[in-house]
C-alpha positions in Angstrom: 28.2 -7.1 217.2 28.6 -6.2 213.6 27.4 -7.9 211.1 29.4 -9.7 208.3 27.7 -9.9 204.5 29.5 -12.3 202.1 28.5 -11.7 198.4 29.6 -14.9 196.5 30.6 -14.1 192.5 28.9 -15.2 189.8 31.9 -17.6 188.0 35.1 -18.5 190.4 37.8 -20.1 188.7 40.8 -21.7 190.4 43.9 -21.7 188.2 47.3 -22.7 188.3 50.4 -20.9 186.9 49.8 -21.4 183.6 46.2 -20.8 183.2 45.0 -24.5 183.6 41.5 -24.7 185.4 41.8 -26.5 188.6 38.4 -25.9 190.2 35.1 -24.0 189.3 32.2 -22.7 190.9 28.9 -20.5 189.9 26.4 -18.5 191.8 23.2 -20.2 192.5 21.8 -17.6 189.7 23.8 -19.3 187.1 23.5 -22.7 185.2 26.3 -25.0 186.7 25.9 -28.0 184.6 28.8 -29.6 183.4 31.4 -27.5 184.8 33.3 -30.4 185.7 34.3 -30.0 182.0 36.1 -27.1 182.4 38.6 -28.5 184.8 41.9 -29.5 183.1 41.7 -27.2 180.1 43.4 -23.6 179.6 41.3 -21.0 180.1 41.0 -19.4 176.9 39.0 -22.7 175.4 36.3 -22.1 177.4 35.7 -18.3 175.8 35.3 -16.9 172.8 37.7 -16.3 170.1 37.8 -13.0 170.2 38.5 -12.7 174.2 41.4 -15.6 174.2 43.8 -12.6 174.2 42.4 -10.7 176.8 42.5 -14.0 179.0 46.0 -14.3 178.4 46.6 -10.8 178.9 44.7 -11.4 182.4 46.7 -14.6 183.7 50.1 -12.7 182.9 49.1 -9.6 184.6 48.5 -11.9 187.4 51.2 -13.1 187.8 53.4 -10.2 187.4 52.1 -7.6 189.4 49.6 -9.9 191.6 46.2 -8.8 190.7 44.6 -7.5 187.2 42.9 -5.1 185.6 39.1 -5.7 184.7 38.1 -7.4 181.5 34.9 -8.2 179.6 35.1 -11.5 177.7 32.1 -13.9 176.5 32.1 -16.8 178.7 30.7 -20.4 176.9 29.3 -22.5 179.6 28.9 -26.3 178.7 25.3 -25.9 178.6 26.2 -24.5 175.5 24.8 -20.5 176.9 27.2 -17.7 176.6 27.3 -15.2 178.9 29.1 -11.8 179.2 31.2 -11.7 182.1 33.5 -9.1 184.0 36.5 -11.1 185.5 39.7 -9.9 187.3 42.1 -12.2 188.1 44.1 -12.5 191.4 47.8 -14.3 192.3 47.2 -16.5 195.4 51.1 -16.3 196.9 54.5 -17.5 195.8 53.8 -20.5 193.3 49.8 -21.3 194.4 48.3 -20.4 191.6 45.9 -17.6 190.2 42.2 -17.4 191.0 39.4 -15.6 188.7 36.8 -13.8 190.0 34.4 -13.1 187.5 30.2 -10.8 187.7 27.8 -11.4 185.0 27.1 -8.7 182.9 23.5 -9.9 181.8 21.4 -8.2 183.5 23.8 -4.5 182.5 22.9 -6.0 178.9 19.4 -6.3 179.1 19.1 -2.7 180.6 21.4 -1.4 177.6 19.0 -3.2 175.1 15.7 -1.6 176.6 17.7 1.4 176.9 18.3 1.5 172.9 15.0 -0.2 172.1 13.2 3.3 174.3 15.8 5.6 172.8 14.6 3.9 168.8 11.0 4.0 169.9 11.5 7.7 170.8 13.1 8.9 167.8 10.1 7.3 165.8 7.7 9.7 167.3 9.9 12.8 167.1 9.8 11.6 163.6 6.4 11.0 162.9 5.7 14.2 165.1 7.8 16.1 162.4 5.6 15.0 159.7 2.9 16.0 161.0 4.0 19.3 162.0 5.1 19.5 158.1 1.4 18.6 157.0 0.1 20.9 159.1 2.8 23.8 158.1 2.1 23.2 154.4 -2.1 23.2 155.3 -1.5 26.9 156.9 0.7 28.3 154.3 -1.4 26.5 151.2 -4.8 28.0 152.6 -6.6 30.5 150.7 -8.3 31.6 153.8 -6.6 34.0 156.2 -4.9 32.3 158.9 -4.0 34.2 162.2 -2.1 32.8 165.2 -2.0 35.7 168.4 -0.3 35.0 171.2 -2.8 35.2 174.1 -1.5 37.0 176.2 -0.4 40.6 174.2 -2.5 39.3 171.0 0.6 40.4 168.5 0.4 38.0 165.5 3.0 35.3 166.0 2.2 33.6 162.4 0.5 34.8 159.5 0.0 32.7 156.4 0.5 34.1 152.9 -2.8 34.5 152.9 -3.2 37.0 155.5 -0.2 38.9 154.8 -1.4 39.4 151.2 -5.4 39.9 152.0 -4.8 42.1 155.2 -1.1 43.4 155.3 -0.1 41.9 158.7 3.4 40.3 159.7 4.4 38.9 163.0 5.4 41.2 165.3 1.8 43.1 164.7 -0.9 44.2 167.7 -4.1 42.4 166.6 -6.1 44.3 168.8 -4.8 47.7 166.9 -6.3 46.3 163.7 -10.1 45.8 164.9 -12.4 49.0 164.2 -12.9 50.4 168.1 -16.8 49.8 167.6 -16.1 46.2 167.6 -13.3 46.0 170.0 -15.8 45.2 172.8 -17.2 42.6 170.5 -13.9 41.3 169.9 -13.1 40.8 173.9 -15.7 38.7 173.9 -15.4 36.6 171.6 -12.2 36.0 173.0 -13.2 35.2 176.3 -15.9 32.4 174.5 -13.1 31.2 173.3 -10.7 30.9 176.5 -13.8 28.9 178.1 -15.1 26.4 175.6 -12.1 26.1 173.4 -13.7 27.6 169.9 -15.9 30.5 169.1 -18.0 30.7 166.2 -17.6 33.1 163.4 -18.8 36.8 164.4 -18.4 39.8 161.9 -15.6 42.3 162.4 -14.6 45.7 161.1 -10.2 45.9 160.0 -7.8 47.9 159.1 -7.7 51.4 158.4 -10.7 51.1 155.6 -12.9 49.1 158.2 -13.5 46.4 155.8 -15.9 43.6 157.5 -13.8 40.1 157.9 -15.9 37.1 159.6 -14.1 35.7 162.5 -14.0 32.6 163.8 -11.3 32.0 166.7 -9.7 28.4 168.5 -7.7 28.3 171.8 -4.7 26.2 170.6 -2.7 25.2 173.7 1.1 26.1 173.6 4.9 26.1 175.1 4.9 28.0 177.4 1.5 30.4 176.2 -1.3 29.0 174.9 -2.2 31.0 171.7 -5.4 32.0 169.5 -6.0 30.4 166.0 -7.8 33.1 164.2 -9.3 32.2 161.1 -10.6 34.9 158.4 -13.0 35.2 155.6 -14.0 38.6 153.7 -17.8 39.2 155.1 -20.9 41.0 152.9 -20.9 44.6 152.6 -23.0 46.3 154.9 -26.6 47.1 154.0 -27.5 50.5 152.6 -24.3 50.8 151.4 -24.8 50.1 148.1 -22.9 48.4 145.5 -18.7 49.0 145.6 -17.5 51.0 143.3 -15.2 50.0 140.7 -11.8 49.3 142.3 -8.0 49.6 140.3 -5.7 47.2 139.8 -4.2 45.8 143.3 -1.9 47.7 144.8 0.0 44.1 145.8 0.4 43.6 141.9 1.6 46.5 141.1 4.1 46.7 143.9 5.1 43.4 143.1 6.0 44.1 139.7 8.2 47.3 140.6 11.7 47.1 139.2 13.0 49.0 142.6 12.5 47.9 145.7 9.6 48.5 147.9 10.0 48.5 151.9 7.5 49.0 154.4 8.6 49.5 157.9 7.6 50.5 161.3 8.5 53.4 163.7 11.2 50.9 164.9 12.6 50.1 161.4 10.9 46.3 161.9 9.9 45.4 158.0 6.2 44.7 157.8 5.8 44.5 153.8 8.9 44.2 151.1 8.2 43.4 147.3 10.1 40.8 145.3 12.7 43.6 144.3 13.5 44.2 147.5 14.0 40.5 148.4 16.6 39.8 145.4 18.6 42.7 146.6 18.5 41.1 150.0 19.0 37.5 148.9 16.4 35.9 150.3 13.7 33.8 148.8 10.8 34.6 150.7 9.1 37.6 151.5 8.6 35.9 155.4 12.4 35.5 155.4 12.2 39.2 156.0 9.3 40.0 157.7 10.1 41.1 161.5 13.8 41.9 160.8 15.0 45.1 161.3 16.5 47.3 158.4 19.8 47.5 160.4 20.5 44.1 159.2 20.8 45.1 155.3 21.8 49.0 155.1 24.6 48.5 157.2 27.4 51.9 155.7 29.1 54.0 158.3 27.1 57.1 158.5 24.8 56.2 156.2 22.9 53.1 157.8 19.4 52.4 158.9 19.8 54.2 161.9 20.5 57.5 160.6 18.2 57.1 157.8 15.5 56.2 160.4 16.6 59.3 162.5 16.0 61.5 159.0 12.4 60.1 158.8 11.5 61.1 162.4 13.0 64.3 162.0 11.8 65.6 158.5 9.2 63.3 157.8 11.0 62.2 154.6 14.3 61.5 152.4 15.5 62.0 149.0 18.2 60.0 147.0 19.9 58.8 150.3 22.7 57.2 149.3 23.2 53.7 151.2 24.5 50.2 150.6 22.3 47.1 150.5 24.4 44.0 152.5 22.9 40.7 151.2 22.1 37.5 153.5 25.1 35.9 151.0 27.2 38.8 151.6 26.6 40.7 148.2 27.0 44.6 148.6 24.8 47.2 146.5 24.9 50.8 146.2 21.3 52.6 146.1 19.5 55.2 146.6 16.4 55.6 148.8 13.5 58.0 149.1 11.1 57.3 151.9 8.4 58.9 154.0 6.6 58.0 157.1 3.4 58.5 158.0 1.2 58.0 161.2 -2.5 59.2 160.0 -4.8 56.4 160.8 -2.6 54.6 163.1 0.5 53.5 164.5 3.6 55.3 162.5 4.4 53.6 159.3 7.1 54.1 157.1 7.6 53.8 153.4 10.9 52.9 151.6 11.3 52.7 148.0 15.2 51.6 147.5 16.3 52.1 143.9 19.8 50.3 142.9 22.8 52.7 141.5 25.8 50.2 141.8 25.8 49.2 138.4 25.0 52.7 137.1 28.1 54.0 138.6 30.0 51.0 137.7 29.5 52.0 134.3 30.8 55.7 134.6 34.0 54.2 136.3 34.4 52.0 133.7 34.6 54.5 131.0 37.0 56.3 132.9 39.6 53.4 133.6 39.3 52.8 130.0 40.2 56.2 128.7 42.6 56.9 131.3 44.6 53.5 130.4 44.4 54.6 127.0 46.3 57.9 128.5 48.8 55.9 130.5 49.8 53.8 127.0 51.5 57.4 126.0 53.7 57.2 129.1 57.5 57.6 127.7 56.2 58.9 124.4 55.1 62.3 125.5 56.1 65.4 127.6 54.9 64.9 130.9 52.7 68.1 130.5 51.2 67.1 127.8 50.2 63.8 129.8 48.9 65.9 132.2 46.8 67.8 130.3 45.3 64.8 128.4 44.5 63.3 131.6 42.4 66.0 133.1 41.0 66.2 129.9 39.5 62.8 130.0 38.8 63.2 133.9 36.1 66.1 132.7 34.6 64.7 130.1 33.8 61.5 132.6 32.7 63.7 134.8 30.2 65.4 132.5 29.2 63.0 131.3 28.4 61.5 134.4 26.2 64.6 135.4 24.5 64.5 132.2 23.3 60.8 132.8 22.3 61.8 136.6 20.5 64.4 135.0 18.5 62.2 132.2 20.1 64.7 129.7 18.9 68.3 131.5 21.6 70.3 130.4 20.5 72.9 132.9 20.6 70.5 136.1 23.7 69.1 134.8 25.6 72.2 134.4 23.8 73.3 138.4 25.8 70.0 139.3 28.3 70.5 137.7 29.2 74.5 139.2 29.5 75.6 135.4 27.3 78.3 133.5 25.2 76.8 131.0 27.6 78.7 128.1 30.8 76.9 129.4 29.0 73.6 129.8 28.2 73.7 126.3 31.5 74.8 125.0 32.8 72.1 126.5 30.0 69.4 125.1 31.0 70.4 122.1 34.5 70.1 122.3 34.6 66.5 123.8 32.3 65.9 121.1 29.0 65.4 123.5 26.6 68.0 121.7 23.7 65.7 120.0 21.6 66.8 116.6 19.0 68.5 118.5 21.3 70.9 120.1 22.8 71.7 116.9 19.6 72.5 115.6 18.4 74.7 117.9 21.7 76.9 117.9 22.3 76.2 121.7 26.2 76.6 121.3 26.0 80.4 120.2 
């Protein structure tokens, strides 16, 4: 034989017609006090102000359609506790009266407020993680020491503070392993392995780069999501002995590429930028030189038929360019003509490639300039002269921009100019001299025979 449960509500209220309490009853779990109180008053003076509405909303609903929807009000009990309570409310037949059935909600509110109080607590320590991811972000960027991280598993340099990038030349992005001198590589595995078992490895000297310069090492396993990774610190060692003293070095080469006017791109095979100067960065709008590093040049010489990939096939092919003409797309959107000459290289290493990109936008922008002025000052004779005579004035001005033009691509050779040009050097200075172009020196020296 099954097995009947019977739940009893938390609040039961008998009503009559008009909302009038006739009877009421509490679960054992509730305070029941006083509840004799209730009996002869409407409803809605036992609840809060806010719910006498919904109360009334509740009775009538009852009555009209026999049963109602479910409503949270704030339920005062005589004991003077308030409680949160879910009620529905019932028609009993014909004219009997109504009956509320009503579940606490305290326990629901209790779980909400942990709920919160977790979800607060938890924000705090993403928080106060933050900050101290921040600290330690500003330590490993404001360090004058190198500062490596390699990813364990391939050892390619997934951070590299300014530092590094300055003292050593690597970017993310870069094999490690490439970088250590192959006397020392064996040296270098094992250190590694030390480091894997106890966690740090103290500092042991290693040959770099391309020059061999000695660096001492002194690796941490840092543990990581999803790899664990190796925090590789770096400071320059002593010059072997025998070697004597170093000889007097120039200027660095970092100044001095920093201080070019044109922009100065290093690359490798895959067009990945490893190096850029600050002219580079201000044609690419960006404010940092790691805001490039590890993009691809496909994201900034972006013309049809003349973009990164078909300067980067001419590299492969001929080992070099000359005045490429491309156009620079900014991270804001700005556009810049240039020209680029560039070479790539693989002697000591992996293949490299050099980019020096030189702006011409404004330079042309000039010459066009020049010309819409003169050729306005053409148009203004419209009506006023034979159309011939327009014409002629026209292609007039069109030749002298043009020469003009050549001249200035030439820096003033009037034999490359005149090569550009398809003209003999005899016609090209005829015609200097008849758009008034011919300077003092030419005079003097009796060019225009």
């Amino acid at each position: 034989m099954s097995r009947v449960v019977v739940t009893q509500p938390d609040v039961t209220l008998v009503l009559d017609w008009d909302g009038i309490i006739r009877d009421a009853s509490v679960s054992a779990s509730l305070t029941s006090g006083g509840l004799q109180g209730w009996v002869g008053r409407h409803w809605t003076e036992t609840v809060g102000e806010p719910a006498s509405d919904q109360v009334r909303r509740m009775v009538e609903d009852a009555r009209a359609s026999g049963v109602s929807a479910f409503l949270q009000v704030t339920q005062r009990f005589p004991s003077g506790i308030e409680l949160p309570i879910e009620y529905t409310t019932v028609r009993l037949g014909a004219q009997a009266g109504l009956v509320a059935v009503g579940k606490s909600l305290q326990t629901v509110r209790e779980l909400q407020a942990r709920l919160l109080a977790a979800q607060q607590a938890r924000e705090q320590d993403y928080w106060k993680l933050r900050e101290v991811e921040m600290r330690s972000r500003l330590l490993f960027d404001a360090s004058s020491e190198a500062v490596l991280v390699l990813g364990a598993a391939d050892l390619r340099v997934i951070e590299a503070n300014p530092a590094a990038i300055r003292e050593l030349g690597l970017a993310p992005g870069w094999d490690f392993a490439q970088e250590v001198a192959p006397r020392d590589r064996k040296a270098f595995a094992a250190l590694l392995g030390r480091a894997r078992e106890s966690g740090r490895a103290p500092g042991v000297l290693m040959h770099l780069g391309a020059a061999g310069a000695p660096w001492l090492l002194r690796v941490s396993l840092m543990v990581g999501d999803p790899d664990p990774a190796f925090l590789i610190q770096l400071a320059r060692g002593m010059p072997e002995p025998g070697l004597g003293l170093p000889r007097a070095t120039p200027p660095r080469t970092d100044e001095l590429l920093e201080a070019m006017p044109d922009g100065f791109v290093v690359a490798d095979a895959d067009g990945i930028v490893r190096r850029a100067n600050r002219a580079f960065l201000d044609l690419a709008q960006t404010a940092t030189e790691a805001a490039v590093l590890g993009e691809p040049l496909t994201r900034w010489f972006t013309t049809p038929g003349q973009d990164a990939a078909m300067l980067l096939r001419t590299l492969r092919e001929h080992g070099e360019v000359r005045l490429f003409r491309s156009t620079v797309t900014g991270v804001l959107g700005s556009e810049e003509e240039v020209e680029i000459c560039g070479t790539a290289s693989s002697a000591g290493g992996p293949v490299a490639i050099c980019l020096l990109v030189r702006p011409v936008g404004r330079r042309l922008q000039d010459g066009q300039g020049e010309l819409r002025t003169a050729l306005g000052d053409v148009l203004k004779e419209m009506g006023r002269l034979p159309l011939p005579v327009l014409v002629r004035n026209t292609a007039a001005v069109v030749e002298r921009a043009c020469i003009a033009q050549a001249l200035r691509g030439a820096d003033g050779n009037r034999t490359a100019a005149a090569d550009a040009l398809g003209l003999s050097r005899q016609s090209l200075y005829a015609k200097l001299e008849r758009y008034g172009l011919v300077g003092p020196r030419d005079a003097a020296e009796g060019i225009l025979g």
